[in-house]
VMD Tcl script that draws the C-alpha trace (Angstrom):
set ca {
  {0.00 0.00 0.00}
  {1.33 3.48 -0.86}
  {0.78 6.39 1.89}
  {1.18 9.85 1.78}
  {1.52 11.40 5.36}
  {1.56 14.77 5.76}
  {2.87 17.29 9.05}
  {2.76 20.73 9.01}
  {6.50 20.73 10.43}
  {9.43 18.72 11.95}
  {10.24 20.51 14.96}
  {11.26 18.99 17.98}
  {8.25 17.00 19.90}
  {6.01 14.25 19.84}
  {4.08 14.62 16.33}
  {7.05 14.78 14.58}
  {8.95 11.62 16.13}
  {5.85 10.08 15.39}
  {5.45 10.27 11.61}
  {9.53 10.26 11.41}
  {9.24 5.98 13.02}
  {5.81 5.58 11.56}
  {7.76 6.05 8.12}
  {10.47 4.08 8.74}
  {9.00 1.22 10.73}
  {5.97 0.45 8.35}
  {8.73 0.08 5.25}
  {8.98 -1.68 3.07}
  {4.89 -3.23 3.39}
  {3.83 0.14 2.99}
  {5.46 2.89 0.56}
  {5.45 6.60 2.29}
  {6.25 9.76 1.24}
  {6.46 11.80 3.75}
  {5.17 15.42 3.14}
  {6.56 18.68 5.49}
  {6.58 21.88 5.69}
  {8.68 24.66 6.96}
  {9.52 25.15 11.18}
  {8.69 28.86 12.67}
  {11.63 31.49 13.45}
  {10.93 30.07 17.39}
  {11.08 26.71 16.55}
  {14.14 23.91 15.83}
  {13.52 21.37 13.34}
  {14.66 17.66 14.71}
  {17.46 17.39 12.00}
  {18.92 14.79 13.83}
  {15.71 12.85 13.82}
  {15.10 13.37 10.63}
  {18.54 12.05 9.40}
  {18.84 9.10 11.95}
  {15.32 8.26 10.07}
  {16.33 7.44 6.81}
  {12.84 9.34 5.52}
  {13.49 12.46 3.13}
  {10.53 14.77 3.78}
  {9.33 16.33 0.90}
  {8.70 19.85 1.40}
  {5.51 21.92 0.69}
  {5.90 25.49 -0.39}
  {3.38 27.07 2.14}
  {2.84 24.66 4.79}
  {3.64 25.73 8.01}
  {1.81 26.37 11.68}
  {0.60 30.07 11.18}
  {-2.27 30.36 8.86}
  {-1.82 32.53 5.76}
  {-4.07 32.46 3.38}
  {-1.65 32.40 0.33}
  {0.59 30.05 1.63}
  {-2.35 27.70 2.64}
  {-3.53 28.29 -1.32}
  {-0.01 27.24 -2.33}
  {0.20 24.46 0.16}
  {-2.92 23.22 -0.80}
  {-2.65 23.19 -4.48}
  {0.30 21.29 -3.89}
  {-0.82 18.59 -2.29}
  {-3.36 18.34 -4.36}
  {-0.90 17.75 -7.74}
  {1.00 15.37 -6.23}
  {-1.56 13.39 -4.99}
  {-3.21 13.10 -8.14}
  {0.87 12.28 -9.34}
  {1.54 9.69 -6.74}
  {-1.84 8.08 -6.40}
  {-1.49 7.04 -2.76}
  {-4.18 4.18 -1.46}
  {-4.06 6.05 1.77}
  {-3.63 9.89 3.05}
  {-2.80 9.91 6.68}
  {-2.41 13.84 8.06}
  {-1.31 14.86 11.54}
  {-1.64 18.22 13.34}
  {-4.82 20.63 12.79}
  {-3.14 22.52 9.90}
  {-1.89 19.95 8.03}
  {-5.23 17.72 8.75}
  {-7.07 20.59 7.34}
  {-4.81 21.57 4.05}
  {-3.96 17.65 3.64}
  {-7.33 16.13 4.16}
  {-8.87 18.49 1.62}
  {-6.27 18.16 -0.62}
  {-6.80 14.11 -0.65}
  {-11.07 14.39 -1.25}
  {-10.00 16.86 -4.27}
  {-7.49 14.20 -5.47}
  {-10.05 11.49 -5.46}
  {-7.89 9.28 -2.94}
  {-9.40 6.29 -1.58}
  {-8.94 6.62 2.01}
  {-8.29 9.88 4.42}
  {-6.75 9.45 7.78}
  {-6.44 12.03 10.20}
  {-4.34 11.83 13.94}
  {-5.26 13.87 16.68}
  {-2.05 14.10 18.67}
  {-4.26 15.84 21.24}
  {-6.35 19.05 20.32}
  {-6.82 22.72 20.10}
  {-10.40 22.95 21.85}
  {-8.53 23.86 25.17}
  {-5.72 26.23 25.98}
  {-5.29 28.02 22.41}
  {-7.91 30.05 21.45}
  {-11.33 32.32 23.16}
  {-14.80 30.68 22.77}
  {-14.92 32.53 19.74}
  {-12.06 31.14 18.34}
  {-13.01 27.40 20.05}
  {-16.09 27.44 18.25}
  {-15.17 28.05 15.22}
  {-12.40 25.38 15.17}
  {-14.72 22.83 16.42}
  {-17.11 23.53 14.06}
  {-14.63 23.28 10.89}
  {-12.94 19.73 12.37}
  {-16.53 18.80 12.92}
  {-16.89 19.12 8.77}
  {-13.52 17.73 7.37}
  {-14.40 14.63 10.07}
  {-17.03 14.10 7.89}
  {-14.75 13.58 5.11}
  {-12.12 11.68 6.63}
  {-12.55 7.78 7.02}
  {-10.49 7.06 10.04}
  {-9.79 9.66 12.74}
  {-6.83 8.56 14.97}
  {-6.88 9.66 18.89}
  {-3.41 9.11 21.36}
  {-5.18 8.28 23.60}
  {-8.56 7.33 25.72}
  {-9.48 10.99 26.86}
  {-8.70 12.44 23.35}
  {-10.70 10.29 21.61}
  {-13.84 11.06 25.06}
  {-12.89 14.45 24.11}
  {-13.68 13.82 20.31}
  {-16.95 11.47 20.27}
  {-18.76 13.30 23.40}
  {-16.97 16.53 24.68}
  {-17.27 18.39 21.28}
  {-18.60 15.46 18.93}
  {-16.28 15.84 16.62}
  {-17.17 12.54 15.15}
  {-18.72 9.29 15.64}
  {-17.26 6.66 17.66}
  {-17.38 3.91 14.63}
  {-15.11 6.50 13.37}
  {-12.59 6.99 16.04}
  {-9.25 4.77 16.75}
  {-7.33 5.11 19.44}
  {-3.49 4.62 19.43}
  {-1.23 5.75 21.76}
  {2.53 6.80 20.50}
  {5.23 4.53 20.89}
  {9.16 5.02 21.24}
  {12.20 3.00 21.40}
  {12.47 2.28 25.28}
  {15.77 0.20 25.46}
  {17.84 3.39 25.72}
  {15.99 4.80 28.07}
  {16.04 1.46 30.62}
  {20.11 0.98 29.60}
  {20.45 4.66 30.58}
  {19.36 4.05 34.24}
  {20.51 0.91 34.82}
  {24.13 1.84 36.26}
  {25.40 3.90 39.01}
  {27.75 5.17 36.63}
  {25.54 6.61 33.79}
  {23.55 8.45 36.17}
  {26.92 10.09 37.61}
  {28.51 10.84 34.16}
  {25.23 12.37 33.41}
  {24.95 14.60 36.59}
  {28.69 15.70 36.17}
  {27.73 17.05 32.01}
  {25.13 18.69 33.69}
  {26.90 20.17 36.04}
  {25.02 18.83 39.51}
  {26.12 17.70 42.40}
  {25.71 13.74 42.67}
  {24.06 14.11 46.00}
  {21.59 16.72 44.71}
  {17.72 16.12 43.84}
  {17.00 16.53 40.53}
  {13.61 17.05 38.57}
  {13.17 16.83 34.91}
  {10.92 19.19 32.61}
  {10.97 18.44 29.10}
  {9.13 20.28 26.65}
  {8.13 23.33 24.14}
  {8.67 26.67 25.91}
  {5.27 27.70 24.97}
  {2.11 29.08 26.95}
  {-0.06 25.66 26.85}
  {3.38 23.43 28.26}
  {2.76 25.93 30.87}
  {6.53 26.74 32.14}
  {6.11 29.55 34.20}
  {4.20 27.27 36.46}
  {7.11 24.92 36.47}
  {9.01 27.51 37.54}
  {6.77 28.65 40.67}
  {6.74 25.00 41.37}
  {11.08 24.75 41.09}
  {10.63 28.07 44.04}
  {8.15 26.11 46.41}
  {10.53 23.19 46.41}
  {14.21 24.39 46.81}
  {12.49 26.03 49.89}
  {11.74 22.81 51.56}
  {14.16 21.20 49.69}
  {17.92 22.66 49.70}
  {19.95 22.45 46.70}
  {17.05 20.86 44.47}
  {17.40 21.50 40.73}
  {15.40 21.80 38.25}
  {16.50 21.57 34.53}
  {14.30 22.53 32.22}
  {14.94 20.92 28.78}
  {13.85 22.28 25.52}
  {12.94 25.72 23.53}
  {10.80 28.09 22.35}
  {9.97 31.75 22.33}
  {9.54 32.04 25.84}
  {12.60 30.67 26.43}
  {14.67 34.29 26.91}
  {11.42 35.69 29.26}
  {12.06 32.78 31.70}
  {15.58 32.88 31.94}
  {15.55 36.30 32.85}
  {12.64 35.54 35.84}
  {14.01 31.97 36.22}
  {15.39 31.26 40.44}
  {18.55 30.18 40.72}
  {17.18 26.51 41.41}
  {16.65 26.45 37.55}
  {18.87 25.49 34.91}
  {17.95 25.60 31.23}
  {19.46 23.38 28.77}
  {17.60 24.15 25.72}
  {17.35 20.62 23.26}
  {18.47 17.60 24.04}
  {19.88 15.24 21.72}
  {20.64 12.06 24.37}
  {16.99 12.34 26.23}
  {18.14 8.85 28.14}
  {21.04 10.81 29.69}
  {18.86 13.38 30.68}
  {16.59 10.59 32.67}
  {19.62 9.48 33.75}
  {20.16 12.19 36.03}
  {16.74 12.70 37.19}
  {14.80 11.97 40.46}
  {11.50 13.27 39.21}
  {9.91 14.44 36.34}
  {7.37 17.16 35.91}
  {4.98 18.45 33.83}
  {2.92 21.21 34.15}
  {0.62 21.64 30.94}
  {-2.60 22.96 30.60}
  {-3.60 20.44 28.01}
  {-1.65 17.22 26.59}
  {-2.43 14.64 23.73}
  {-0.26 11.53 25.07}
  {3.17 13.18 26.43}
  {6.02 11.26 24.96}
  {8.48 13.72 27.63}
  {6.56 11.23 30.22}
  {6.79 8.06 28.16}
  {10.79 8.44 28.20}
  {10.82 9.40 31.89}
  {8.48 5.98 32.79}
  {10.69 3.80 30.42}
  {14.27 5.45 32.73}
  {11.90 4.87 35.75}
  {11.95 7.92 36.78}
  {8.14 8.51 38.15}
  {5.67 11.81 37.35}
  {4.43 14.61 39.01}
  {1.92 15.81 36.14}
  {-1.38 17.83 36.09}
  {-4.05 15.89 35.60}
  {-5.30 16.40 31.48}
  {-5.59 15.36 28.47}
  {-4.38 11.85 27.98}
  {-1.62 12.23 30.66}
  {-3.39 9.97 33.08}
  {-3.04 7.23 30.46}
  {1.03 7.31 30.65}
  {0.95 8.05 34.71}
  {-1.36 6.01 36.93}
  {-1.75 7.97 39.79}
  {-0.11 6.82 43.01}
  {1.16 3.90 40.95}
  {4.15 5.14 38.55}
  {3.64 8.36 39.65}
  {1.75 11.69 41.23}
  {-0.89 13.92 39.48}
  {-2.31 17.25 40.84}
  {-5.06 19.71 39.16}
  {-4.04 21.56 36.28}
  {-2.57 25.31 37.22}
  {-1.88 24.35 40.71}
  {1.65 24.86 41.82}
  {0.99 24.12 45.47}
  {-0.47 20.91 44.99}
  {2.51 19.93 42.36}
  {5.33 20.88 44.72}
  {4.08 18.91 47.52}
  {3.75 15.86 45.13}
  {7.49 16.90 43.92}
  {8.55 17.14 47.87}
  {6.86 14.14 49.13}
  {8.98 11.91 46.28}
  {12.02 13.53 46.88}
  {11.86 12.74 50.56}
  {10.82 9.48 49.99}
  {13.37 7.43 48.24}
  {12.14 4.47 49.01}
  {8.31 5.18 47.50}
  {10.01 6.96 44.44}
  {12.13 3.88 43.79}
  {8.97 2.20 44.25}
  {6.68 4.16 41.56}
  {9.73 4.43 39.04}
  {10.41 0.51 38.86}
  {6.36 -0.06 38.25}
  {6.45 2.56 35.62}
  {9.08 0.94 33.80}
  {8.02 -2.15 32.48}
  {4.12 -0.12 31.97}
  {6.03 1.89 29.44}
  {7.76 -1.31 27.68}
  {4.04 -2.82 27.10}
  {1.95 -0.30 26.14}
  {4.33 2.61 24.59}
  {6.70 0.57 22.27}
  {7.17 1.89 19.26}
  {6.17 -2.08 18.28}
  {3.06 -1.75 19.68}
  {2.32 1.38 18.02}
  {3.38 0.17 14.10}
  {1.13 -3.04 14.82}
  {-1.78 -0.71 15.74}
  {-1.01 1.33 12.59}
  {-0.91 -1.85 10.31}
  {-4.16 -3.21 11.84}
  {-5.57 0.41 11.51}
  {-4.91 0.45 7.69}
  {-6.19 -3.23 7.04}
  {-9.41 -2.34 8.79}
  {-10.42 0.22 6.09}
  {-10.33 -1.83 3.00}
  {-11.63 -4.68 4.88}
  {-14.89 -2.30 6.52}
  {-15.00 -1.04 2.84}
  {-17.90 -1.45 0.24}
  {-15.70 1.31 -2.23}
}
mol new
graphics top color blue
foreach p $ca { graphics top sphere $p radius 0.5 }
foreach p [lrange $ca 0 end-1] q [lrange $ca 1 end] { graphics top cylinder $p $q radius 0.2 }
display resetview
C-alpha cells in the first residue's frame, strides 16, 4: 500500500517523532512519502531525527503552523498535484493545519482513504470561545470527510466522540505513540551513567534533581514549572530543576528563572537526561499523550503531572507516579517534595512505571496498531 503522510512541520516533539518511526518502521509493506513543511523562526527542526530516520521529507511550499491564506492556497494546491501524481491508497495527516490543508487536498485528489491523527487538540488552551467554536465547528466538517480519525489516547478520543462530537465513535481509533524504550532502561541501569550524566550537567551527585521536558510555549505551561522549582528548593535545599527544551519564551524565563533552575535548551541524548533525574514534571494545561513522560516511565523515573488530556493514560496515579489539578503549583510541589523525601516510594513508583512503558508505549506496539488500523479500512469497505 502506498501512503502519503503529511505534518505541518518537523520541529522537535512528539508529532514529529511520530510520523519520522511511523515512516520508517511500516517500510517496506507500505510505501510513504512523507510530506513537510517549513519550522517557525521560534522553533528547531529535529534534524537529527530526521537524518537518523532514513525518511526524506518532501517539502511543501506554504505549509507551516501560522495560517496565511496564500501560503495555505499554495500548500494546498500542492498537495493536491502530487496526490493526483503519486496516487497514494491512503492519506494519513497529523496536526490541525496539516489535517485541514492535507485532508482536503486528498477528497480533491479522489484518494481512496483519508486518515487524520489527533495528537491531542486545540479545543482547550489556544484560542477564546470565539475562536473554540469556530475550530470545532470546521474539524466537525472535514471529520465528515475523513474515514479514520486517529486519537493518542482514551481521553482524546472522550474528548472527540462526546466533549465536542467531533465525530462518531465507529469513526474513532485510538493509538497511543510509541518510542524505542531500550535506551531509556540501559540509561538508568548503572550507578555510573547516572553520575557521568549529573557531572555534564553540572550537579552535584548528591543533589535532587527534577526533569521538565518540553516546548517553551504558553499551553506546556513553564512559568508554572518555575513557581513550582521556588516552592521546592524552599523545603528542599539544593534541588534543581532543569528545564529541557525551547521556544519563544525561552529568553522571558531565563531572565525571571530562580537560581534553582537550569535551562538546557534541546536535548539530543533524552536517556542521559533521565539518567540524572529523580522526578519528572509536567505542568501543561492540556496534553495529547506526552512522549516527555513516556521516556521518563521507560528510565523509571516517576511523574508529578497535572491531571489532562491523555496524561493519566502514561501516569497512573499513586502507581508510577503523582498527578495534581491543572494550574496548581501548590499541589505539584508537595507531590514533587513528598517523592524527593521518599526514596524508598520513588524507587517504588519508578520501577512499576518501567516495564508499563515497555508494554503499552513501544514503538512495536504502536506500528502493529497502525498496520491493523490500515487493514481495517479496505476490509470495513464497500468502495
Amino acid at each position: 500500500m502506498r501512503i502519503a503522510r503529511v505534518i505541518a512541520r518537523l520541529n522537535v516533539g512528539g508529532p514529529a517523532r511520530h510520523v519520522l518511526d511511523a515512516a520508517r518502521g511500516l517500510a517496506p509493506e507500505f510505501e510513504t512519502t512523507l510530506f513537510a513543511g517549513g519550522v517557525g523562526d521560534d522553533e528547531t527542526e529535529a534534524t537529527e531525527w530526521i537524518a537518523a530516520s532514513g525518511i526524506v521529507p518532501e517539502r511543501v511550499p506554504g505549509l507551516g503552523r501560522a495560517v496565511r491564506p496564500f501560503d495555505d492556497v499554495r500548500a494546498l494546491s500542492h498537495l493536491t498535484r502530487r496526490f493526483r501524481e503519486l496516487r497514494p491508497d491512503i492519506v494519513h495527516t497529523h496536526t490541525a493545519k496539516a489535517g485541514a490543508l492535507g485532508r482536503l487536498a486528498a477528497r480533491r485528489a479522489g484518494v481512496t482513504w483519508v486518515v487524520h491523527t489527533f495528537h491531542g487538540h486545540v479545543f482547550d488552551g489556544y484560542f477564546g470561545a470565539v475562536g473554540t467554536t469556530a475550530v470545532v465547528a470546521a474539524e466537525r466538517w472535514l471529520a465528515r470527510r475523513t474515514d479514520r480519525i486517529v486519537a493518542v489516547s482514551d481521553e482524546v478520543a472522550h474528548d472527540l466522540v462526546e466533549r465536542f462530537r467531533i465525530a462518531p465513535p465507529e469513526k474513532v481509533v485510538v493509538i497511543p505513540p510509541g518510542i524505542d524504550v531500550a535506551p531509556f532502561a540501559a540509561a538508568t541501569a548503572s550507578p555510573e551513567r547516572r553520575s557521568a550524566a549529573r557531572e555534564t550537567l553540572g550537579v552535584a551527585r548528591a543533589a535532587a534533581v527534577v526533569v521538565w521536558a518540553g516546548r517553551l510555549v504558553h499551553v506546556k505551561c513553564p512559568a508554572l514549572a518555575m513557581d513550582v522549582a521556588q516552592r521546592v528548593a524552599a523545603e528542599v535545599p539544593g534541588a534543581v530543576l532543569i528545564m529541557a527544551g525551547d521556544g519563544p519564551l525561552r529568553a522571558a524565563l531565563e531572565r525571571d528563572a530562580p537560581a534553582s533552575v537550569r535551562f538546557v535548551g534541546n536535548v539530543g541524548d533524552m536517556p542521559s537526561l533521565y539518567a540524572a533525574a529523580d522526578v519528572a514534571l509536567l505542568t501543561s494545561r492540556n496534553e495529547g499523550t506526552p512522549v516527555a513522560l513516556i521516556e521518563a516511565a521507560a528510565a523509571g523515573v516517576p511523574a508529578v503531572a497535572t491531571r489532562v488530556g491523555g496524561v493519566p493514560t502514561v501516569v497512573e496515579d499513586g502507581v508510577t507516579g503523582l498527578l495534581a489539578p491543572s494550574g496548581d503549583a501548590a499541589a505539584l510541589a508537595a507531590a514533587v517534595i513528598a517523592l524527593l523525601r521518599d526514596p524508598t516510594r520513588r524507587s517504588a513508583l519508578g520501577q512499576a512505571a518501567a516495564p508499563r512503558a515497555a508494554t503499552r508505549f513501544s514503538t512495536e506496539r504502536m506500528l502493529d496498531d497502525l498496520r491493523r488500523m490500515y487493514a481495517s479500512l479496505a476490509v470495513g469497505s464497500t468502495r
